[in-house]
MIZA-932186 format. One line per 2 residues: number of its first residue (from 1); for each residue z, y, x of N, C-alpha, C, O. Coordinates in Angstrom, 3 decimals, padded with zeros to 6 digits. Layout:
NUM> Z Y X Z Y X Z Y X Z Y X ~ ...;
END
This chain:
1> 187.300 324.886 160.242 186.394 324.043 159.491 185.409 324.896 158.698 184.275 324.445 158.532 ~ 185.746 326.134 158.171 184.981 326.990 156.657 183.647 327.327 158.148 182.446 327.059 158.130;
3> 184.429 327.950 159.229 183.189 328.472 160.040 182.539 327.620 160.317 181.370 327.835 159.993 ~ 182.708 326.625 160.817 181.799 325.507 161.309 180.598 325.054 160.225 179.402 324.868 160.452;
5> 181.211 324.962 159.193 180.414 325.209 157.538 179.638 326.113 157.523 178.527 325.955 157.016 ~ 180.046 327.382 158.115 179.182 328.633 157.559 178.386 328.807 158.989 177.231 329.231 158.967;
7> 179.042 328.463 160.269 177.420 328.123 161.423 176.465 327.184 160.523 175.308 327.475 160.219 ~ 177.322 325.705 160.054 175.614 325.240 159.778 174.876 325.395 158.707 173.760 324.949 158.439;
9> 175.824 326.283 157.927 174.448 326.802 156.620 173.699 327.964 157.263 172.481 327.973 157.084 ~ 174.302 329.066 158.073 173.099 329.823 157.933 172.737 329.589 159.540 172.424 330.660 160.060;
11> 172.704 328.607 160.344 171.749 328.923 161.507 170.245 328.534 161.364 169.258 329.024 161.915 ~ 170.316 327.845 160.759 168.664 327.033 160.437 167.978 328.531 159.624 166.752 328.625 159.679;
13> 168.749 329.664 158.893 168.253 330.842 158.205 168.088 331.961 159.262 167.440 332.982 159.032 ~ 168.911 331.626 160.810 168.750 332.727 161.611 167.614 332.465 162.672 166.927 333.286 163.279;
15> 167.612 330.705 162.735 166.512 330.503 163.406 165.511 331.021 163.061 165.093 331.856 163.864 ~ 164.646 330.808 161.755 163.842 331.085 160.978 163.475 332.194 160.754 162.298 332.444 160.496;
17> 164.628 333.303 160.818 164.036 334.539 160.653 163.705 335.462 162.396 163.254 336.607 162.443 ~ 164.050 334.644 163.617 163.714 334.935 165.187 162.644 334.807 165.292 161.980 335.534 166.031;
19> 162.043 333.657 164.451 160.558 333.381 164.793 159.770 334.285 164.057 158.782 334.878 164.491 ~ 160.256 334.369 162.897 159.248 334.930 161.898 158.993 336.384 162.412 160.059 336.704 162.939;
21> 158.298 337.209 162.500 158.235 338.030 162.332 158.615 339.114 161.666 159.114 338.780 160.592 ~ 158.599 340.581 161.869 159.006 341.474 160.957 158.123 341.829 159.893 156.970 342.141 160.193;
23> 158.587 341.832 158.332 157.778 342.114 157.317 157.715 343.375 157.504 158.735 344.024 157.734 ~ 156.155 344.091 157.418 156.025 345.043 157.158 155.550 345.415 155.918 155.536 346.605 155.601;
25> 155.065 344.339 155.000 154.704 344.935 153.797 155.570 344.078 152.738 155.823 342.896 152.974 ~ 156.065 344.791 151.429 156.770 343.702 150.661 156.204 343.880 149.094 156.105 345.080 148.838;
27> 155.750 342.910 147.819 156.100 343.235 147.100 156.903 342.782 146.029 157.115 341.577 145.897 ~ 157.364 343.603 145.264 158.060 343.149 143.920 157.663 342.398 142.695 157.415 343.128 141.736;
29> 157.532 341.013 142.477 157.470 340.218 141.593 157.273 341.180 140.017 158.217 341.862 139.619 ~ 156.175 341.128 139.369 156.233 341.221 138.354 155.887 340.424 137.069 155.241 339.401 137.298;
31> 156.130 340.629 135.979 156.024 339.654 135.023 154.407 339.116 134.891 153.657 340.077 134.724 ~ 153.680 337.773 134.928 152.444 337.700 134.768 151.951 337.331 136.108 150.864 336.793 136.319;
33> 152.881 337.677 137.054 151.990 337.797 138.589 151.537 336.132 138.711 152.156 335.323 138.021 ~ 150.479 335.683 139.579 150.320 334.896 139.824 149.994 334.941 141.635 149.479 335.976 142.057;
35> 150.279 333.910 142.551 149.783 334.119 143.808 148.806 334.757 143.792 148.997 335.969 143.901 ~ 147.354 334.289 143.654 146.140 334.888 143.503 146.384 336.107 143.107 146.241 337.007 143.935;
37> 146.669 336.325 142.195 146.449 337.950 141.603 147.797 338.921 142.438 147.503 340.107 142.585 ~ 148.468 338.718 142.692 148.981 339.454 143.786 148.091 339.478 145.158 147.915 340.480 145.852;
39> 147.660 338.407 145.364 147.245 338.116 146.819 145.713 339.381 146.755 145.404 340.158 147.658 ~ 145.176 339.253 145.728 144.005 340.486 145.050 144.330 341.652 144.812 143.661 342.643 145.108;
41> 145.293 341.643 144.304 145.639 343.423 144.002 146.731 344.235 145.575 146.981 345.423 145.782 ~ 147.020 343.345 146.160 147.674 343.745 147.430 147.054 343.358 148.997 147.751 343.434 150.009;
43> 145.704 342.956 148.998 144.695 342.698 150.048 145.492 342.177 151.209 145.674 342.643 152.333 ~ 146.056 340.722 150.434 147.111 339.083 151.620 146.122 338.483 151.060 145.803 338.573 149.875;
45> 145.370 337.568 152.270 144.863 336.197 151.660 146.164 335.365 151.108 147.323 335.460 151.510 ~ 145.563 334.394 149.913 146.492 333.061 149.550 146.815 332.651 150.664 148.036 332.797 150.607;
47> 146.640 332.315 151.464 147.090 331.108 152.567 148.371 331.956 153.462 149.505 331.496 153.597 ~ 147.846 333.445 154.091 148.983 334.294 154.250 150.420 334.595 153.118 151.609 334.701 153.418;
49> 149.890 334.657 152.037 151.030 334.718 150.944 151.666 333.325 151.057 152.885 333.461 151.163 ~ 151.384 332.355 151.069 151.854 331.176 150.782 152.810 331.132 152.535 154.006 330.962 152.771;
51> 151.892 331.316 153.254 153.002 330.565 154.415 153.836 331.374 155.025 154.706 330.953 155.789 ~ 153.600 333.036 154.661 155.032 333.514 155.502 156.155 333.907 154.052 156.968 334.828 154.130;
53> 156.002 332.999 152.737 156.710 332.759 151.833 157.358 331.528 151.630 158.014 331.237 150.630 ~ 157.091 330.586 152.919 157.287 329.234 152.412 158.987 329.081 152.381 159.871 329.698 152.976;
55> 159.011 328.100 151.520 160.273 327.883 151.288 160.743 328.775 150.416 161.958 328.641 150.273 ~ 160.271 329.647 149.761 160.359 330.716 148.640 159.073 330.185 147.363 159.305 330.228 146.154;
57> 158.197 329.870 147.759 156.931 330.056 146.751 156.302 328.796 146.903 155.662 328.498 147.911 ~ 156.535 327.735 145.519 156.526 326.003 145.850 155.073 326.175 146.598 154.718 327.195 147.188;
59> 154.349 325.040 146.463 152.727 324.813 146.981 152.301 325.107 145.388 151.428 325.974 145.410 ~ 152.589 324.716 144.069 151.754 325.473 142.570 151.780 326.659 142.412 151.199 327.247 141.501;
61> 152.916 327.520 143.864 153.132 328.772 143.245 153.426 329.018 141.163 152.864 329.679 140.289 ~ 154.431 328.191 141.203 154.697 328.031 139.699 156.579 328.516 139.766 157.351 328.175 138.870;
63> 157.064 329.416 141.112 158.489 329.554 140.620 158.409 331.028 141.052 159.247 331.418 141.866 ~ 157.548 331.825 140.620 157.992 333.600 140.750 158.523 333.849 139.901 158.088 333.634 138.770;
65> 159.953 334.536 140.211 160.637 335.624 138.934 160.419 336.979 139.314 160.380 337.425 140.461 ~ 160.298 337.507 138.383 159.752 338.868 138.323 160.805 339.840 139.068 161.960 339.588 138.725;
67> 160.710 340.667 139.806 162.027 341.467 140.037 162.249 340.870 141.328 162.828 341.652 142.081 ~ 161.970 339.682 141.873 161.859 338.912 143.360 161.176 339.977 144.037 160.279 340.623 143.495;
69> 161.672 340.224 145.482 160.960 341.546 146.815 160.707 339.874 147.548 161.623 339.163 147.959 ~ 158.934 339.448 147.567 158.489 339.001 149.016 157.606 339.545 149.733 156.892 340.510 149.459;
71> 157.656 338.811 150.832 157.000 339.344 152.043 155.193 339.184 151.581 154.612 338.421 150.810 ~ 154.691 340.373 152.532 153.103 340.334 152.447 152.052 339.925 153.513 150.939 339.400 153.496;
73> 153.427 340.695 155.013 152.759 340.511 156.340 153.470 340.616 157.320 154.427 341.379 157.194 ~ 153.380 340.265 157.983 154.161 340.458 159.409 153.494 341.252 160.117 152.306 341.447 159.863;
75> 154.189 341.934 161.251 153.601 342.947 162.334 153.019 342.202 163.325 153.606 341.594 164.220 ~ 151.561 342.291 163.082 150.868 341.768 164.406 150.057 340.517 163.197 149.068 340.017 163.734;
77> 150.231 340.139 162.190 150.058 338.952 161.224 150.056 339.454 160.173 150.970 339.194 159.391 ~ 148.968 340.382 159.800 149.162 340.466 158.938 147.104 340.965 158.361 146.473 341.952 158.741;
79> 146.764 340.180 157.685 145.157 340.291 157.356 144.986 341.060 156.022 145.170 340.405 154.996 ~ 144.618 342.526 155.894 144.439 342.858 154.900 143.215 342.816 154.820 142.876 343.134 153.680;
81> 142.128 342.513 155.645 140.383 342.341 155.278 140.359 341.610 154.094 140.760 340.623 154.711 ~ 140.241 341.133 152.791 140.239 340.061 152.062 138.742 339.821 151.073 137.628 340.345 151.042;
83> 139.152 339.184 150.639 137.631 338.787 150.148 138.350 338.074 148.781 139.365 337.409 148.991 ~ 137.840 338.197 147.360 137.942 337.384 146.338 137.072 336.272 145.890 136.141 336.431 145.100;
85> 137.244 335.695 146.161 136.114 334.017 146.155 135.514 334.174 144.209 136.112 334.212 143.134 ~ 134.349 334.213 144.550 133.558 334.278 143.178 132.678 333.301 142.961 132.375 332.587 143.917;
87> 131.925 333.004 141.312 131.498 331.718 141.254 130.314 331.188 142.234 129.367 331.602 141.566 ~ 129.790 330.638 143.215 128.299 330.208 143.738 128.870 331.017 144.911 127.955 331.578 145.513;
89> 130.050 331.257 145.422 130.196 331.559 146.576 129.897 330.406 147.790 130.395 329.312 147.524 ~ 129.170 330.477 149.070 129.753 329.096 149.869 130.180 330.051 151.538 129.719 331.151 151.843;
91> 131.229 329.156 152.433 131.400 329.939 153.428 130.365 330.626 153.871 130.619 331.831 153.864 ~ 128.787 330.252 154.440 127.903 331.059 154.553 127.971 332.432 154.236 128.325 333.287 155.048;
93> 127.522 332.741 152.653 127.316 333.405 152.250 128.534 334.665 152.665 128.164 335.649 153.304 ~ 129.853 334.527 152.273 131.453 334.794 152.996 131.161 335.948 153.986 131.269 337.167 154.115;
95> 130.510 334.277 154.912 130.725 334.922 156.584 129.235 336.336 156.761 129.354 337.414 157.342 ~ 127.962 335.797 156.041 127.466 337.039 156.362 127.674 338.280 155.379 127.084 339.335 155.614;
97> 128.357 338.172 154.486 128.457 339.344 153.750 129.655 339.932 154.542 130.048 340.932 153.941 ~ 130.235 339.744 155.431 131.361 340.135 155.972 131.398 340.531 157.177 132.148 341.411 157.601;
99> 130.226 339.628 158.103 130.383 339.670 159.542 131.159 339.039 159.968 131.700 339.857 160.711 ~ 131.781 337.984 160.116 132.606 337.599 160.144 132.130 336.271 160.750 131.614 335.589 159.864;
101> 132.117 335.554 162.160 131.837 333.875 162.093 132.289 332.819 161.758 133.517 332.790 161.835 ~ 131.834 331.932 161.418 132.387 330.767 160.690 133.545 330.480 161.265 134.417 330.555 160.399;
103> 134.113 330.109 162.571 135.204 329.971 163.350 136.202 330.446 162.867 137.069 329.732 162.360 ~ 136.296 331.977 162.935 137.417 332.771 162.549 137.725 332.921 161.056 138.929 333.032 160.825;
105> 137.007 332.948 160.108 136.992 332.552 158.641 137.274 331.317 159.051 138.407 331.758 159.244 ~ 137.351 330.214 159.368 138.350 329.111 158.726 139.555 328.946 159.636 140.289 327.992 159.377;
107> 139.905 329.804 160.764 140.906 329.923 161.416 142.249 331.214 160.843 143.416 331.465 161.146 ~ 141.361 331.673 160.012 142.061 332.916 159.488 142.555 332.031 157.930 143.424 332.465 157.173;
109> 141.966 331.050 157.757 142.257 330.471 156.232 142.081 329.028 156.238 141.256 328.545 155.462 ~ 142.956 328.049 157.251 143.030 326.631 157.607 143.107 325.851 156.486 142.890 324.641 156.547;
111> 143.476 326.574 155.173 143.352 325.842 153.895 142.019 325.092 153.714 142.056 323.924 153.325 ~ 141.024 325.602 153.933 139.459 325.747 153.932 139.581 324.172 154.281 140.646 324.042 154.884;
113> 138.935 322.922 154.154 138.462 322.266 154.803 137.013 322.604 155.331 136.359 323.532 154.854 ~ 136.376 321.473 156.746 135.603 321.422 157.008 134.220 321.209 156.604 133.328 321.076 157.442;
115> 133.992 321.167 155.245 132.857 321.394 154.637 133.180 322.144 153.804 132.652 321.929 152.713 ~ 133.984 323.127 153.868 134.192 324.515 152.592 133.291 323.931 151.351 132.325 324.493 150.835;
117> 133.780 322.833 151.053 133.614 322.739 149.715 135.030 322.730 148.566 134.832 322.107 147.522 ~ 136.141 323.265 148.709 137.444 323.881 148.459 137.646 324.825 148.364 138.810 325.209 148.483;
119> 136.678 325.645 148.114 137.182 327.216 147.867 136.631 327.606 146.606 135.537 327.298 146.134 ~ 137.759 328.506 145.998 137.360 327.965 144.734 137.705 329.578 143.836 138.128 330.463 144.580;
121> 137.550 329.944 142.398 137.316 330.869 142.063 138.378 331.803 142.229 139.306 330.996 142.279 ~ 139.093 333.291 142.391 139.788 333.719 142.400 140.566 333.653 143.480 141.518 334.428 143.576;
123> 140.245 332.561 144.635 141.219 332.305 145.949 140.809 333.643 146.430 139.776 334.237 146.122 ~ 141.819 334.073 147.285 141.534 335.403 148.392 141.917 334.893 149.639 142.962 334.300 149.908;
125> 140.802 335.229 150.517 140.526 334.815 151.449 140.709 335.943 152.526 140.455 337.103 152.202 ~ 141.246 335.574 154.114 141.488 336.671 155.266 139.368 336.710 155.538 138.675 335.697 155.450;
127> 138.869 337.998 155.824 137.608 338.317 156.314 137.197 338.996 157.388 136.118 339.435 157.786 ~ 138.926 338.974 157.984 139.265 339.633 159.654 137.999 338.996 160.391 137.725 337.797 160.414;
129> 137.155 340.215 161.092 136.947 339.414 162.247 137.362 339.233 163.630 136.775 339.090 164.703 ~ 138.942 339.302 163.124 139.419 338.794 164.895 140.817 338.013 163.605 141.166 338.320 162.465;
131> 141.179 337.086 164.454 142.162 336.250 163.985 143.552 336.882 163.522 144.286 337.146 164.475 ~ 144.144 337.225 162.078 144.608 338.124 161.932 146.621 337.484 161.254 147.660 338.143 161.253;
133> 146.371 335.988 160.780 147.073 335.533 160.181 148.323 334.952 160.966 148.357 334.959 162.196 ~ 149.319 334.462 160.203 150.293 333.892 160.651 149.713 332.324 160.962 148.905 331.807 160.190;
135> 150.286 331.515 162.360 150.001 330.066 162.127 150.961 329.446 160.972 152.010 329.991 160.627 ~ 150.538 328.414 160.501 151.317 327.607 160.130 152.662 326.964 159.891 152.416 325.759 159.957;
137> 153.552 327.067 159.724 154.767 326.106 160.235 154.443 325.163 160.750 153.428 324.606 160.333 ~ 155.092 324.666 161.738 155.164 323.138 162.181 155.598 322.309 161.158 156.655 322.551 160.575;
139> 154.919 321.382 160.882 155.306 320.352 159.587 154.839 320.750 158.261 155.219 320.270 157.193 ~ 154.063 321.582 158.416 153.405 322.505 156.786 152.692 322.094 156.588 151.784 322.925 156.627;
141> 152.123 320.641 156.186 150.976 319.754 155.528 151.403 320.623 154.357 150.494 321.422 154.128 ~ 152.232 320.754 153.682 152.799 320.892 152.302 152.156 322.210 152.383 151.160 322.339 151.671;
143> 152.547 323.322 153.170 152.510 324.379 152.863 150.353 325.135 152.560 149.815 325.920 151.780 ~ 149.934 324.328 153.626 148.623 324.498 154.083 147.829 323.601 152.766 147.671 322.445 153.158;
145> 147.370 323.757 151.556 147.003 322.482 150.408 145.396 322.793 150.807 144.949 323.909 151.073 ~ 144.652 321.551 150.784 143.532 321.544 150.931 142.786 321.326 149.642 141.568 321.476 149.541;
147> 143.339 321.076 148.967 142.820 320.758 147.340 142.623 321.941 146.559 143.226 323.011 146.642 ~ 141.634 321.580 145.738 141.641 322.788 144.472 143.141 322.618 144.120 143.774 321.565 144.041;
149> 143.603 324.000 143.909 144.616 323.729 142.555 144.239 323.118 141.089 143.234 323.595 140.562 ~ 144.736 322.414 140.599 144.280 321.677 139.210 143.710 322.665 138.332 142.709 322.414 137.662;
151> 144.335 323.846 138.300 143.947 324.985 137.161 142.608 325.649 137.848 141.939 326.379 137.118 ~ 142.269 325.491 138.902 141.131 326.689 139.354 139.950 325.753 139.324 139.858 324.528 139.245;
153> 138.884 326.953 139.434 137.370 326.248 139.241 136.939 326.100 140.454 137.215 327.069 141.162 ~ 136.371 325.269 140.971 135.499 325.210 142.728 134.410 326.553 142.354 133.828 326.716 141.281;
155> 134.350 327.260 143.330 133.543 328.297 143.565 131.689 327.612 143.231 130.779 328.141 142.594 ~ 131.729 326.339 143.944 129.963 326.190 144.543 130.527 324.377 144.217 131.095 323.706 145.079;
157> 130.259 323.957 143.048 131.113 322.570 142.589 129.625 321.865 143.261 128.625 322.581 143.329 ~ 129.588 320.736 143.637 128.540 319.609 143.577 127.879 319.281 142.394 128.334 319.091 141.266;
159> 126.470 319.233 142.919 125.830 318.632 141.760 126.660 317.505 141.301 127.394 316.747 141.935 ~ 126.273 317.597 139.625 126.637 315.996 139.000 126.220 315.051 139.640 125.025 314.906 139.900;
161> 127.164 314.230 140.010 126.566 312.818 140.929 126.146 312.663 141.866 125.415 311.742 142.233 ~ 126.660 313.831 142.615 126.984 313.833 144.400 127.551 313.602 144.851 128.365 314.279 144.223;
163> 128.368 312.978 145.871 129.308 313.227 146.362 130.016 313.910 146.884 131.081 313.458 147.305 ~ 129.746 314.996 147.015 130.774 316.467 146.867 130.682 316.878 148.439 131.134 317.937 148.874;
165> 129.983 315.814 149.287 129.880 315.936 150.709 129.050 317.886 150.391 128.314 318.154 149.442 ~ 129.397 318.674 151.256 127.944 319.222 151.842 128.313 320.225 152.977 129.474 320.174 153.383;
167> 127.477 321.114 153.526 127.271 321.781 154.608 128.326 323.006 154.305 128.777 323.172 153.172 ~ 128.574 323.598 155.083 129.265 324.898 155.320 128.707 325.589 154.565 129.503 326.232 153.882;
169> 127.296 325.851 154.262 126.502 326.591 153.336 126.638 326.819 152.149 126.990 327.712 151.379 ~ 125.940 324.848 152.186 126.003 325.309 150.869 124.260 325.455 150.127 123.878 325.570 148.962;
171> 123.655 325.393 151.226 122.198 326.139 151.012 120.953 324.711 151.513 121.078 323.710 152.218 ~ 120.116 325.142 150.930 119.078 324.189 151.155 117.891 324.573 152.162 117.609 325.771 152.176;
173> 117.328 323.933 152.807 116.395 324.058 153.708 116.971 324.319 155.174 118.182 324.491 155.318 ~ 116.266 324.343 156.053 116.762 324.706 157.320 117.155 323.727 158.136 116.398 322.784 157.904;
175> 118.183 323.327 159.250 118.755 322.884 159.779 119.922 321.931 159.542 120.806 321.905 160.399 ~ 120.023 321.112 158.422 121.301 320.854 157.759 121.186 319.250 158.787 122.015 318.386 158.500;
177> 120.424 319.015 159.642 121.070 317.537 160.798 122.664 317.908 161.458 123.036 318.768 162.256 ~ 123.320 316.921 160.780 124.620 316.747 161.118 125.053 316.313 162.382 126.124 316.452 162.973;
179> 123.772 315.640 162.733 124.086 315.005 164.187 123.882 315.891 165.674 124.232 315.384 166.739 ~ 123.359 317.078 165.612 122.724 317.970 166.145 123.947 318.192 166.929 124.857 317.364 166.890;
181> 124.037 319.431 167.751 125.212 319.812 168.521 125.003 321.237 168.290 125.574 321.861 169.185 ~ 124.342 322.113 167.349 124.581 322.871 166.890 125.248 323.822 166.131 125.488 323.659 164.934;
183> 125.590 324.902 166.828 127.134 325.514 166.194 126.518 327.379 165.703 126.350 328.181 166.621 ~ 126.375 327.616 164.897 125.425 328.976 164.577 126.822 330.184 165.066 126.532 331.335 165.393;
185> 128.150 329.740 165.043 129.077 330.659 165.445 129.312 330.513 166.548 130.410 331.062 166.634 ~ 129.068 330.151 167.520 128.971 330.206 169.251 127.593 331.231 169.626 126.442 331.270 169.191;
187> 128.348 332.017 170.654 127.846 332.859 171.209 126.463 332.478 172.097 125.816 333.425 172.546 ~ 126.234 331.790 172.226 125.241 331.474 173.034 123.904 329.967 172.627 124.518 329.052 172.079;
189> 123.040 329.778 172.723 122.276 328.602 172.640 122.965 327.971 173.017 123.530 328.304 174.059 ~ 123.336 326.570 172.309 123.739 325.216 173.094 123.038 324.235 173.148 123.556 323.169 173.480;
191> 121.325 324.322 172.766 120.609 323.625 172.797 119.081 323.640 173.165 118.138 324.289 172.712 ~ 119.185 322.646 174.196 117.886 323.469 175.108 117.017 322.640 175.139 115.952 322.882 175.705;
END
């Protein structure tokens, strides 16, 4: 009976660690740390810190004890390109200060919604330009938050009395028809 107990507590922990990958980078919890500011001083995007921690590090990132060893990256998954999201940042701006195309910046950081109007001050962001991160868990709505955190500032907030809709940009003039079939991160003209 005790074994049968002790198969089903730790197989769901052996599954979990077959898939996961091997950590190659780890660090040690210190007093003060916050996701962000680890995720900055050790070059892991948030979204990498958060999901090959899940089940360790809530979605407020509000339960680190200091003296805790977590994971940073996995072998083969692991994005140290990073970028610190600053105020009047918008993906645009991101992707050309980086090189980087829009595609893979929000594939490298699925947190992002589709009008990167969610990124917000102090987030650290993957700036790989080849796809560098862990996917997701299956079932990680939780883990993946598309929202500001309550405490952080939006990087590029909406005017007062907008609706908060806007472009990837961020920027005015140009091309902003939504209806278009225009994609500026595809390799080729798609419109003739």
């Amino acid at each position: 009976m005790f074994s049968k107990f002790t198969l089903a507590l730790t197989l769901p922990l052996l599954i979990s660690s077959a898939f996961a990958g091997d950590c190659v980078r780890r660090y040690t919890v210190a007093e003060g740390d916050t996701c962000d500011s680890i995720s900055a001083s050790e070059n892991v995007s948030t979204y990498q810190l958060a999901v090959i921690n899940a089940g360790y590090i809530d979605q407020q990132c509000s339960n680190l004890k200091p003296g805790d060893n977590i994971c940073l990256g996995y072998d083969g998954e692991d994005c140290t390109t990073t970028y610190v999201v600053k105020a009047k940042d918008t993906c645009d701006a991101i992707t050309q200060a980086h090189s980087v195309d829009i595609t893979t910046l929000l594939a490298n950081n699925p947190q992002i919604n589709d009008n990167c109007d969610n990124i917000y001050i102090g987030e650290v962001l993957c700036v790989a330009p080849e796809i560098r991160v862990p996917p997701a868990p299956v079932g990680a709505s939780n883990v993946v938050p598309t929202a500001i955190p309550v405490s952080a500032t939006p990087a590029n907030p909406p005017p007062s009395g907008s609706t908060g809709a806007s472009n990837l940009g961020g920027s005015s003039g140009g091309d902003n028809n939504s209806n278009d079939d225009d994609d500026d991160s595809l390799p080729f003209c798609d419109e003739l």
